[in-house]
Legacy VTK file of the C-alpha trace (Angstrom):
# vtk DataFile Version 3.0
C-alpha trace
ASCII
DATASET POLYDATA
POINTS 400 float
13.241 24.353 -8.883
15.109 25.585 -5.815
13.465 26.118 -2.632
13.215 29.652 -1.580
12.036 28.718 1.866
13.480 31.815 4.221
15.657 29.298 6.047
17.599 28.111 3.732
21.161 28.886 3.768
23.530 28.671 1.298
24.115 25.223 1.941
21.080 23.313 2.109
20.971 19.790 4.101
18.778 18.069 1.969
18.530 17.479 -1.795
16.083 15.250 -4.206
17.830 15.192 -7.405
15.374 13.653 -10.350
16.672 11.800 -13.159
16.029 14.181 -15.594
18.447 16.239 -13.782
16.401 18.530 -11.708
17.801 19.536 -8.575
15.548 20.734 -5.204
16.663 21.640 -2.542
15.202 21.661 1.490
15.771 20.991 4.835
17.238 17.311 6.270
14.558 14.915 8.323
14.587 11.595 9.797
18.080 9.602 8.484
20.762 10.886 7.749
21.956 9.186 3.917
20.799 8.396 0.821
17.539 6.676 -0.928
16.656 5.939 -4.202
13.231 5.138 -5.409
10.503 6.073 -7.218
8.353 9.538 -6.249
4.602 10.039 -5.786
2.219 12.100 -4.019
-0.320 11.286 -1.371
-2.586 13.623 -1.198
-4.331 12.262 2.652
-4.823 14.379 4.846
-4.045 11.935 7.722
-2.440 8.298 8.066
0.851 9.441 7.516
2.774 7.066 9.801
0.116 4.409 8.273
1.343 5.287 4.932
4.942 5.439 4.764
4.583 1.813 7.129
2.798 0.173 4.597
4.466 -2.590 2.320
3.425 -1.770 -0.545
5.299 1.782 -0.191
8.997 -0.314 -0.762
10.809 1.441 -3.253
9.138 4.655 -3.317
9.454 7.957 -1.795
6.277 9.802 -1.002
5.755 14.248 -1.189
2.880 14.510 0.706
0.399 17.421 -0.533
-0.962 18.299 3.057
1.560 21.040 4.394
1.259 19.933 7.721
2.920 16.413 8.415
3.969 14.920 12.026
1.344 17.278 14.190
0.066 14.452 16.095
3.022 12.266 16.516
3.778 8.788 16.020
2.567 5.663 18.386
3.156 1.753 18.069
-0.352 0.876 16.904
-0.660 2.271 13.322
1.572 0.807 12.290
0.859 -1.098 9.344
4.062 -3.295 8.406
3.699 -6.669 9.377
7.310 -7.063 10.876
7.981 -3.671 12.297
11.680 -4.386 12.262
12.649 -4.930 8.505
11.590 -1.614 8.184
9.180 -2.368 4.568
7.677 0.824 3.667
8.501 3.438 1.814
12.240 4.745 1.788
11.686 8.833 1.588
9.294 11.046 2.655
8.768 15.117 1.379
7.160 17.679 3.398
6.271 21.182 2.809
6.802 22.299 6.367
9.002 21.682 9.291
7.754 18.873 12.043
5.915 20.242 14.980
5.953 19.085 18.329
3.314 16.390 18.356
-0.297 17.324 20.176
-2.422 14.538 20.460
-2.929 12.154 23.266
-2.250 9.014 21.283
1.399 10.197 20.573
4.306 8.211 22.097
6.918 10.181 20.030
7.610 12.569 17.323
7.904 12.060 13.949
11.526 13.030 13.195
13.455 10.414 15.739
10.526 7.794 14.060
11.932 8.431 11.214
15.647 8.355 11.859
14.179 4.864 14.010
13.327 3.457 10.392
15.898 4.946 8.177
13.734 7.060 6.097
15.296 9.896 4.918
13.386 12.890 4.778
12.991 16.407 3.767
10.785 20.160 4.331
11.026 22.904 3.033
10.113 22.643 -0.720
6.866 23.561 -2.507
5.324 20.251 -2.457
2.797 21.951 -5.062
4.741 22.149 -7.043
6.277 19.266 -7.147
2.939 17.598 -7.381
2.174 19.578 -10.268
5.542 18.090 -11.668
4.532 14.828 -11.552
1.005 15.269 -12.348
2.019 16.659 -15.415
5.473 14.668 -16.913
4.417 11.178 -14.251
6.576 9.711 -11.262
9.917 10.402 -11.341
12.730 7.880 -10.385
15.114 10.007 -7.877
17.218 10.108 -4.768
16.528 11.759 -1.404
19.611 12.666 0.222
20.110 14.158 3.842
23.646 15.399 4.895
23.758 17.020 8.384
27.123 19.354 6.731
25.287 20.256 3.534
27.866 18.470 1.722
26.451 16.723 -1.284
28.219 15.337 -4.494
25.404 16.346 -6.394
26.950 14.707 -9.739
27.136 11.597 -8.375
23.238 11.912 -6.785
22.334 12.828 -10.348
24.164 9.576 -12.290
22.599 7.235 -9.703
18.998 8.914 -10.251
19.788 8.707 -13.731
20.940 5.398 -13.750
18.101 3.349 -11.731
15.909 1.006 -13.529
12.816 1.948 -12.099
10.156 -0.029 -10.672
9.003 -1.429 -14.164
10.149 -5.041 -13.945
11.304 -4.543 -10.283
9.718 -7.958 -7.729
9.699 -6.375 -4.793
7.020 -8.706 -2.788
9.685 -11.296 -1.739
11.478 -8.285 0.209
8.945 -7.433 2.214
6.896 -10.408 2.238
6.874 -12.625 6.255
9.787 -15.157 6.102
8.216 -17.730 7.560
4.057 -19.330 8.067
2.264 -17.170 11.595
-0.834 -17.023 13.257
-2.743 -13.728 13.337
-5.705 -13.100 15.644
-5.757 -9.472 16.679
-9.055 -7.808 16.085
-9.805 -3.804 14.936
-9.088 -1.246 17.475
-11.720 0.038 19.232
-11.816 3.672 21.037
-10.043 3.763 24.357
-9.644 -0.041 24.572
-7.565 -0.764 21.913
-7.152 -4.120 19.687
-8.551 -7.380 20.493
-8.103 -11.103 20.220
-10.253 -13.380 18.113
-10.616 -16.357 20.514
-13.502 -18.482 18.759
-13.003 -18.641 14.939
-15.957 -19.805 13.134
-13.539 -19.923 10.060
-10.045 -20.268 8.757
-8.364 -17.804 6.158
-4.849 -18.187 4.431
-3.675 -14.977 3.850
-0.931 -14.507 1.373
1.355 -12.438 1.959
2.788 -10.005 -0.581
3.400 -6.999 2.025
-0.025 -7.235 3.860
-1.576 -4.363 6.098
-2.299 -5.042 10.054
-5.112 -3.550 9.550
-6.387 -5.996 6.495
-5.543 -9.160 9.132
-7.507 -7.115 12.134
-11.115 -6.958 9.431
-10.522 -10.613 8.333
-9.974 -12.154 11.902
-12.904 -9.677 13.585
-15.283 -11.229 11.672
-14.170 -14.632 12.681
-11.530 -15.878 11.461
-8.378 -17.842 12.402
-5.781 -16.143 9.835
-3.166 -18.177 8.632
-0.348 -15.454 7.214
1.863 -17.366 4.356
4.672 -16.846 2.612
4.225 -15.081 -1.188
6.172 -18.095 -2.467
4.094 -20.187 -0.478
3.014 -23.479 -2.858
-0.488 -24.375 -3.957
0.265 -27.583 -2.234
1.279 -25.358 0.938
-1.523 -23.580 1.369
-3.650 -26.152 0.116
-2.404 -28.213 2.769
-3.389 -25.812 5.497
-7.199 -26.660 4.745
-8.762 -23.075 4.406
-12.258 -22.227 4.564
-10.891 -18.718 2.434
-7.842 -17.421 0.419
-6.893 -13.852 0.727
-4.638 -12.447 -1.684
-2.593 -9.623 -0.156
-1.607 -5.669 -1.054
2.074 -5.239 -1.971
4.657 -3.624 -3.796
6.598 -3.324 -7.475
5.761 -4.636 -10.763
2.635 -6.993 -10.469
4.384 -9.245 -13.767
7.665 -9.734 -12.259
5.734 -10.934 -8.994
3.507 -13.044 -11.019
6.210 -15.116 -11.743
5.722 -17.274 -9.419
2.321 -16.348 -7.409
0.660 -16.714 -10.801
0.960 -20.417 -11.330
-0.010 -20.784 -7.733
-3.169 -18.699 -7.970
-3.804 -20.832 -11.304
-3.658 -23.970 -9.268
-6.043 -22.557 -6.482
-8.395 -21.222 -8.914
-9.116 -25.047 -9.527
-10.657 -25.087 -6.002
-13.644 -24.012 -5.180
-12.524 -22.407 -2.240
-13.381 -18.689 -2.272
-10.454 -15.927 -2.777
-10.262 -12.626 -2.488
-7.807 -9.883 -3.070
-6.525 -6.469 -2.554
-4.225 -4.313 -4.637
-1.427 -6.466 -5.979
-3.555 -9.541 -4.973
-5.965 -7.833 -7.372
-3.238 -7.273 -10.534
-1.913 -11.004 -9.799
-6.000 -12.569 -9.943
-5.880 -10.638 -12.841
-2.806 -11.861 -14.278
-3.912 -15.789 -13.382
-7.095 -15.370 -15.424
-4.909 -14.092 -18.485
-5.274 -10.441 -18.100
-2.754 -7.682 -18.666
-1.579 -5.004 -16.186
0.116 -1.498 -17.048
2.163 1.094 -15.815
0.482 4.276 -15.104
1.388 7.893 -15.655
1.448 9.032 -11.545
-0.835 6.285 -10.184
-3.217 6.383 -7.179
-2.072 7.634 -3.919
-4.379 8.966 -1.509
-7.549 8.930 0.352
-10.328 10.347 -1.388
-10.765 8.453 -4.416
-14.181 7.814 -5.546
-14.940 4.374 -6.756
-18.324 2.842 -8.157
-19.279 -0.545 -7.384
-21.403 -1.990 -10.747
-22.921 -4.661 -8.389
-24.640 -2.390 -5.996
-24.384 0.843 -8.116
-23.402 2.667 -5.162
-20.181 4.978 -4.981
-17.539 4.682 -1.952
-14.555 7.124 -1.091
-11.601 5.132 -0.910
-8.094 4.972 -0.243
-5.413 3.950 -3.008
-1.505 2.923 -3.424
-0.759 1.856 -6.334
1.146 2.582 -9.946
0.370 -0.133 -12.228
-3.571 -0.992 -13.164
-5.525 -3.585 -14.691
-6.657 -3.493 -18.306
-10.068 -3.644 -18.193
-9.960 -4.510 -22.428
-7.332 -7.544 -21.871
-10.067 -8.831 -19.824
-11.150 -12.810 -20.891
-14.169 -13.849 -20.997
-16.294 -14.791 -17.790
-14.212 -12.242 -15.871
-16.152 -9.410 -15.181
-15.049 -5.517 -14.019
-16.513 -4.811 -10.964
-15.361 -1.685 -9.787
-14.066 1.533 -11.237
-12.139 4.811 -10.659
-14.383 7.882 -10.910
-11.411 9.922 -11.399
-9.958 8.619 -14.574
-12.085 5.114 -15.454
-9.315 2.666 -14.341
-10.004 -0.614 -13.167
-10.929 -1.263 -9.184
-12.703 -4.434 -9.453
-13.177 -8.154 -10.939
-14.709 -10.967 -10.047
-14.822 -14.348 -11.856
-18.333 -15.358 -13.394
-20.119 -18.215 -11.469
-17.147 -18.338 -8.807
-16.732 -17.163 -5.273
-13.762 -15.255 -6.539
-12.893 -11.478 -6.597
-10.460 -9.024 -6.005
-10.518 -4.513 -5.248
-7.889 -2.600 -6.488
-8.583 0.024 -3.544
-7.869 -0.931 0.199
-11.008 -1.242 2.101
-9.438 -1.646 5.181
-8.666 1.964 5.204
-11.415 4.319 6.497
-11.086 7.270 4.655
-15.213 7.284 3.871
-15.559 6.316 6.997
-16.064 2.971 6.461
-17.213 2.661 3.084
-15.752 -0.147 1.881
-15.616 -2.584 4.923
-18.403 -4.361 3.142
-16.440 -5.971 0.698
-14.834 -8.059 3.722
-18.171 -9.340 4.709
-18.730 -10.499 1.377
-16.016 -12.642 1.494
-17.105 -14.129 4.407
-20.697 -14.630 3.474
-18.643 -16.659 0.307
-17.123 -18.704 2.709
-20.561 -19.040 5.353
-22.107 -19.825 2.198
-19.665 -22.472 0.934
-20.340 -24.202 4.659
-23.834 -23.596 4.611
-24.076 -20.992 7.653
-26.026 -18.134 7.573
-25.079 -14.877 5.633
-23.945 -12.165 7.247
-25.727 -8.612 6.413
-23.355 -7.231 4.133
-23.050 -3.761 5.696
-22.940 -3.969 9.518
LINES 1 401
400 0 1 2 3 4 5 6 7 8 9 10 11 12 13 14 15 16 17 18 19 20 21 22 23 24 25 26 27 28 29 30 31 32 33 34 35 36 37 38 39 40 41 42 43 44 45 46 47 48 49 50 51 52 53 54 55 56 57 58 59 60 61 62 63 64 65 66 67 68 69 70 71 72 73 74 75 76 77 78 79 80 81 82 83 84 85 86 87 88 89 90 91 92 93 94 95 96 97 98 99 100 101 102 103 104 105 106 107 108 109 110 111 112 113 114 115 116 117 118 119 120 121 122 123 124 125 126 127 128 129 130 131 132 133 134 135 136 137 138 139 140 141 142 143 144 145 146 147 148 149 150 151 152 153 154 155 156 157 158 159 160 161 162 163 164 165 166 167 168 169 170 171 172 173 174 175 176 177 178 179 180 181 182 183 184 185 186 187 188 189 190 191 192 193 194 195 196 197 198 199 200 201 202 203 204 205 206 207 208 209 210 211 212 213 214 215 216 217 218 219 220 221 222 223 224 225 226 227 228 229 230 231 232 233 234 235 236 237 238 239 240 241 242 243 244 245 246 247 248 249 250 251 252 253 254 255 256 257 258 259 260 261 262 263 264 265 266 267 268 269 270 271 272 273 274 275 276 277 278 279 280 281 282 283 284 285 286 287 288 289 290 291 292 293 294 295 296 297 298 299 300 301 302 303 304 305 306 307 308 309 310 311 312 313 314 315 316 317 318 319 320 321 322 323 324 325 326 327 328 329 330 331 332 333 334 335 336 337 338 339 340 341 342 343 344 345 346 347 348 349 350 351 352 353 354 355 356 357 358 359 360 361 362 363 364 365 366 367 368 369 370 371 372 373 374 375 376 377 378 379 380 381 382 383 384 385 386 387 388 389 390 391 392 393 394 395 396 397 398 399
């Protein structure tokens, strides 16, 4: 599956080498190395410094299906990691075509030196199709992305370590990426030609786990009044508990769901004797899940993109979405007086729960993306009006 891109010369600079053996070659981006990880495809159109910032990204490397990636640059407020510095995001990127010189008046930089900024090594050159139709068809691949300026590669050595990788299956990848330490969040969304803003008077106060949260998640949360605590993912019951929230959130993040649940589980367990309302988003979502003594799985190529359509049972209404993620909820393992609430349009897969007679539920999507626009900010209000509700306040309407 060599790349016959014109430019190639006889010694290409980059290589992803699958486990199976496969062999591709392409053009070096971004840092120079070796990355190992799992591969997917995106198939948004836009967000692509969003995407490969985001947490929940550790551990994979992501071919994105638009051809044309890095055209408007890069710029210090998308992006999405928490803690800029440790880097948590996703470890490889694929591109079909070279990286333009950025056009866009946002831009404070181009996307190859961003890249070589955050050690992600990178490549172009390759038919990302057909890649895509690769994994589509046999599922994610475990691999490594390797970048050598000389075109010197000991490609039987790239090929034992693909081989030899465990995979994500298993893999607890939240306490890498998760904040080290308890922080205060009040930044607000960003608004056109002004930027973000600072929630001054909180009407309310939310814990937010931390499993790799999104910026962007902590903007929605604090714009609508709250004071966000940001904890920990081995934060304690007792911790958090102790903190005296009006509202749990239960954050997006990376790897296996079970191997995280080993300790977030019993938490949740203990803070689903509350009555404090909770709410959660992609791994938050599998780990509610897990706490109420459902199952999660591993699936074929997962959800990666932004233009998934999901149907909400409650209001019957349909909402174009974003997704990240590669293991799922079974619906059937289920218990009683948990109830789906969501699903994918595209293949029936869970998107939604919510607990019977409790102000407690969880979205496998992101909402805090805006790929329908904003289709699914709702679902932020209605964890507020849980929480109004609890202190007997007004409701908020539940789309703005």
């Amino acid at each position: 599956m060599a790349s016959t891109a014109p430019w190639v010369s006889e010694k290409p600079t980059a290589l992803l080498v699958l486990a199976d053996g496969t062999v591709i070659e392409g053009r070096g981006l971004g840092a120079a190395g070796e990355a190992i990880g799992e591969v997917c495809f995106n198939t948004a159109l836009t967000g692509y410094q969003e995407i490969l910032t985001d947490p929940s990204y550790a551990g994979q490397i992501v071919t994105f299906t638009f051809p044309h990636i890095g055209n408007v640059g890069v710029n210090d407020e998308d992006e999405e990691s928490l803690a800029p510095i440790s880097r948590a995001g996703a470890v490889g990127a694929i591109f079909k075509a070279d990286i333009s010189t950025p056009s866009n008046y946002r831009a404070s930089g181009g996307l190859d030196e961003w890249l070589k900024k955050r050690g992600i090594v990178a490549m172009s050159g390759i038919d990302t199709r057909a890649l895509t139709a690769l994994l589509r068809d046999k599922g994610v691949a475990d691999a490594v992305i390797a970048h050598a300026p000389d075109g010197d590669f000991d490609v039987a050595a790239l090929k034992k370590k693909a081989a030899g990788w465990s995979g994500l299956v298993g893999l607890d990848l939240a306490k890498d990426v998760t904040s080290g330490q308890s922080s205060l969040w009040q930044e607000t969304p960003w608004v056109w030609n002004e930027g973000y803003g600072e929630q001054g008077e909180p009407s309310m106060h939310i814990v937010a786990v931390d499993f790799g949260v999104k910026r962007n998640i902590l903007r929605l949360l604090a714009g609508l009044g709250a004071k966000v605590t940001v904890v920990p993912a081995t934060a304690s019951a007792q911790d958090i508990l102790a903190l005296q929230p009006d509202g749990i959130f239960l954050s997006n993040g990376p790897g296996d769901p079970a191997a995280t649940g080993e300790y977030a589980v019993p938490t949740l367990r203990e803070l689903l004797k509350t009555d404090i309302p909770i709410f959660g988003i992609c791994l938050g979502h599998q780990i509610l899940a897990l706490a109420t003594g459902g199952n999660t799985v591993k699936m074929h190529q997962g959800h990666h993109g932004a233009n998934h359509p999901v149907k909400d049972h409650t209001t019957g209404k349909v909402e174009i979405v974003s997704m990240n993620h590669g293991f799922a909820v079974d619906t059937a393992s289920l218990p009683e007086g948990v109830k789906e609430t969501h699903v994918s349009l595209f293949d029936g897969s869970n998107c939604g729960i919510a607990i019977v007679g409790r102000p407690v539920f969880s979205v496998q999507h992101h909402p805090e993306a805006s790929p329908g626009s904003q289709d699914s900010h709702y679902l932020f209000r209605r964890f507020a009006n849980l929480i109004r509700e609890r202190k007997g306040e007004p409701a908020l309407a539940e789309r703005a």
